[in-house]
C-alpha positions in Angstrom: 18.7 -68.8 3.6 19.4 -71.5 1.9 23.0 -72.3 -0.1 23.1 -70.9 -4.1 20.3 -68.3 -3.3 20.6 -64.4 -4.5 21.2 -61.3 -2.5 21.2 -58.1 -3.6 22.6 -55.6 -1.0 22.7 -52.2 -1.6 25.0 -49.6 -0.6 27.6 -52.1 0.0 30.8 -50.5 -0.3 32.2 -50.6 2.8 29.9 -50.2 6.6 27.5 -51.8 7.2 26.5 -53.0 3.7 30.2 -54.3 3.5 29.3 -56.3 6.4 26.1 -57.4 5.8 26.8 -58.8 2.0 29.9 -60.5 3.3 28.0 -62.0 6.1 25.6 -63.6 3.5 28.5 -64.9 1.8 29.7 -67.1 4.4 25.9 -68.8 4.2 26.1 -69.4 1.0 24.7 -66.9 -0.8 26.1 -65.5 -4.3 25.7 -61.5 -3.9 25.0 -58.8 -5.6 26.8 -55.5 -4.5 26.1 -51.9 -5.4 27.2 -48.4 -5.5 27.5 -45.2 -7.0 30.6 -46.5 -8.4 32.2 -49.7 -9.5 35.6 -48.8 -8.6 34.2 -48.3 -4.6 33.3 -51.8 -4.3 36.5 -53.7 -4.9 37.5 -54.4 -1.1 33.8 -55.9 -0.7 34.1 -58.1 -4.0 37.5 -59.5 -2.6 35.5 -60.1 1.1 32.9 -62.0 -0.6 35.5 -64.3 -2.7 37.1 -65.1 -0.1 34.3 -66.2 2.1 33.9 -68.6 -1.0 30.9 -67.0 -2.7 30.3 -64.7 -6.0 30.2 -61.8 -5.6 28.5 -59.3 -8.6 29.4 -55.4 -8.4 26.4 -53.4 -9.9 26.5 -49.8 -10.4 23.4 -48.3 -9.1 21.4 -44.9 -8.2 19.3 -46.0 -5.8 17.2 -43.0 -6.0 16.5 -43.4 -10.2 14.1 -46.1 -11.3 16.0 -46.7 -14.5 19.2 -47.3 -12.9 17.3 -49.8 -10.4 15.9 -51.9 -13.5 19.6 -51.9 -15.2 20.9 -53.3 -12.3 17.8 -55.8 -11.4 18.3 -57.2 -15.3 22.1 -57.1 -14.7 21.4 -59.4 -11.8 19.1 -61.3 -13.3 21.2 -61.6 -16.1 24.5 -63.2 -14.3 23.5 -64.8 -11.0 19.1 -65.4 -11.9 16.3 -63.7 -9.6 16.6 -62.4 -6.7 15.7 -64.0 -3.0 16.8 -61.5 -1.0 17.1 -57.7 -1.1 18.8 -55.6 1.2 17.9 -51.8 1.1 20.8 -50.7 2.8 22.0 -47.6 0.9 21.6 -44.6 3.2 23.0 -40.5 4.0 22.6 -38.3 6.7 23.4 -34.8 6.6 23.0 -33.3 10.1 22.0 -29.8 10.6 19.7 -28.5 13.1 16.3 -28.4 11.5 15.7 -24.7 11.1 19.3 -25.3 8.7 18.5 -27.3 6.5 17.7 -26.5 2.8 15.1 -27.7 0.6 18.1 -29.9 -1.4 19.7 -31.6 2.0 16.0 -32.6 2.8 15.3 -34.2 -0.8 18.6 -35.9 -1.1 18.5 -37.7 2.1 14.6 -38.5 2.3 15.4 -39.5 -1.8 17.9 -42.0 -0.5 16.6 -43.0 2.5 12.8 -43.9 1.4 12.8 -43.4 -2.0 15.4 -45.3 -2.9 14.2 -47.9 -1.0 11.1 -47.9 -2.2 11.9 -48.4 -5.7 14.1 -51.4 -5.3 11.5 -53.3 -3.3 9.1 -51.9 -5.9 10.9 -53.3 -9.3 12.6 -56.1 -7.2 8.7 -57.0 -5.5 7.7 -57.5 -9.3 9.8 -60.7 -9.9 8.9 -61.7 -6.4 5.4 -61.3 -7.0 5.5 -63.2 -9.9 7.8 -66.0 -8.3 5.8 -66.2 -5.2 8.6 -66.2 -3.1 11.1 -63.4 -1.7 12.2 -61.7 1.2 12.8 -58.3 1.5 14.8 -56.3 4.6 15.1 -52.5 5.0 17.8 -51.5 7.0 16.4 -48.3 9.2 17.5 -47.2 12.5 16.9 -46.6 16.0 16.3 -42.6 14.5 13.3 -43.9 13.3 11.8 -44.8 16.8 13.2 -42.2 19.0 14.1 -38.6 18.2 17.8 -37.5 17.8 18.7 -33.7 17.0 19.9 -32.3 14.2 18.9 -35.3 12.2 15.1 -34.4 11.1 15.5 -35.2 7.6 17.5 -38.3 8.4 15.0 -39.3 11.8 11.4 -38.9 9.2 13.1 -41.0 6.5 14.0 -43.6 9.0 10.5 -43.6 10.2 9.0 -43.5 6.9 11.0 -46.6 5.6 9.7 -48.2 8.7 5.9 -47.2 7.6 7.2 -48.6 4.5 8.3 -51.8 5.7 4.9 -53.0 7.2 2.7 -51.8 4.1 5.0 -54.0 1.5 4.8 -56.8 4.5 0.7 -56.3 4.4 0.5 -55.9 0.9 2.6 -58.6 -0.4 1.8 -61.3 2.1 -0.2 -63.5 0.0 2.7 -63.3 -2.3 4.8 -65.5 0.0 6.9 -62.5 0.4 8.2 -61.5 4.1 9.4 -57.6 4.8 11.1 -57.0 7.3 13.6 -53.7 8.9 16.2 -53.8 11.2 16.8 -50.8 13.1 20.5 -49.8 14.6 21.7 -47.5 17.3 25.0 -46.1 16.1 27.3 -48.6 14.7 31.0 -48.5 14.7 31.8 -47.2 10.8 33.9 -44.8 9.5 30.3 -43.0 8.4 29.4 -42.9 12.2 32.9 -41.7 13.1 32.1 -38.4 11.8 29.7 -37.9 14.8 30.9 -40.0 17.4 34.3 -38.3 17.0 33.0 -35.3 18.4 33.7 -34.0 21.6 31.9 -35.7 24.0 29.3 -37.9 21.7 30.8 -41.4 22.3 30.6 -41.3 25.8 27.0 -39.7 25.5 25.5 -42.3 23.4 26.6 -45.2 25.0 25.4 -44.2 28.5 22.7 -44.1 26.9 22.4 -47.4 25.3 21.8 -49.6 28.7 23.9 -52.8 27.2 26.7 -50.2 27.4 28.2 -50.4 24.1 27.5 -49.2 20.2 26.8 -51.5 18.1 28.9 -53.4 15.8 28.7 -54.1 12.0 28.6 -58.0 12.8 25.5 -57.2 14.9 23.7 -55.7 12.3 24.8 -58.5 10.0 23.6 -61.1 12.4 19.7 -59.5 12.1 20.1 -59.7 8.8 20.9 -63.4 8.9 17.8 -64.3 10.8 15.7 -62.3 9.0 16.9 -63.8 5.8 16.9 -67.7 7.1 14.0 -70.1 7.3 13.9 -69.2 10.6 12.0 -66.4 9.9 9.6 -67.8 7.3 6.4 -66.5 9.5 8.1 -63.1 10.7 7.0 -60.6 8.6 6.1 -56.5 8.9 8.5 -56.4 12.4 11.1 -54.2 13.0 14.2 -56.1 15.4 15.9 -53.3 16.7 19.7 -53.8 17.6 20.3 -51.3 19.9 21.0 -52.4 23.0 18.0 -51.3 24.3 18.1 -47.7 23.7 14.6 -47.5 22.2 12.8 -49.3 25.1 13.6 -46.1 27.4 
């Protein structure tokens, strides 16, 4: 990335998100941050400041198109286009599959590919028309490989992966690159709630032959390259950072 360019990271209130949009502070970038709620992004605002950058908290429903184009023209408005969008914003509800109701299913396939969906769709218009951009989607290592209890959260995963390389087709000859990243479990609080449980730790990360779960900055550093010039001819991929989980 290059220094005074424009990020917009969702689902930035802590995590992951947290990470990544502070990350692209320290390179540079002014940032755009979102959430549900304003009031849930103040610990990322102060990150960003003090890695030196700006750092813009948006309000947004990442699942409603309105709220999307309020918050692009809020961007727009106080930083300029964007350069980089991060569809970050995510949920998991895990239930064994013959558990889960028709709502869990539509709120986390809403969020998960929807949501994404509609950003780079309303953010893909000013890139279009700029004939520059570079969208990443951050999906997971649940999108390669099964996991139980996560069906709704493992298909929307996949699907945002799916996603990834039609926008990367399609929008080529726009000079814009798209691009997911795709996790094994990363140390969060989110991630706590399963890793906590008896037993799961020390399952997952005999799995994982590097021997470890991932890390926020690891994430973050994916992000980095796919966002830098580096990457100007990578486009449709998926890096995973998993510590070679997936490859088994």
């Amino acid at each position: 990335m290059k220094h005074g360019q424009i990020a917009l990271v969702t689902g930035a209130s802590r995590g992951i998100g947290a990470g990544i949009a502070t990350a692209l502070a320290r390179e540079g970038m002014a940032v755009a941050i979102t959430s549900r709620r304003l009031d849930d992004l103040g610990e990322t605002v102060q990150r960003i400041e003090h890695a030196g950058a700006r750092a813009v908290p948006v309000e947004l429903e990442v699942t409603s198109a309105a709220s999307i184009r309020a918050a692009v023209e809020r961007v727009r408005s106080d930083l300029g286009p964007i350069d980089l969008l991060v569809n970050n914003a995510g949920v998991n509800v895990p239930r064994p599959a013959v558990d889960v109701t028709e709502d869990q299913w539509d709120q986390v396939l809403d969020t998960n590919l929807k949501g994404p969906f509609l950003c780079a769709q309303i953010v893909g218009q000013e890139m279009i028309a700029l004939g520059k951009g570079k969208i990443v989607n951050i999906s997971s290592a649940a999108g390669l490989i099964p996991a139980g209890e996560r069906v709704a959260y493992c298909s929307s995963k996949a699907g945002l992966i799916m996603l990834t390389r039609v926008l990367a087709l399609e929008w080529a000859k726009h000079g814009i690159t798209v691009n997911a990243v795709a996790p094994t479990f990363v140390e969060t609080e989110l991630a706590a709630q399963t890793l906590n449980r008896p037993g799961m730790r020390d399952y997952w990360t005999q799995r994982i032959p590097l021997g470890r779960l991932a890390s926020v900055d690891d994430v973050a550093a994916a992000v980095l390259y796919l966002a830098s010039p580096a990457a100007d001819f990578v486009t449709g991929t998926v890096l995973t950072v998993d510590g070679g989980l997936t490859m088994r």
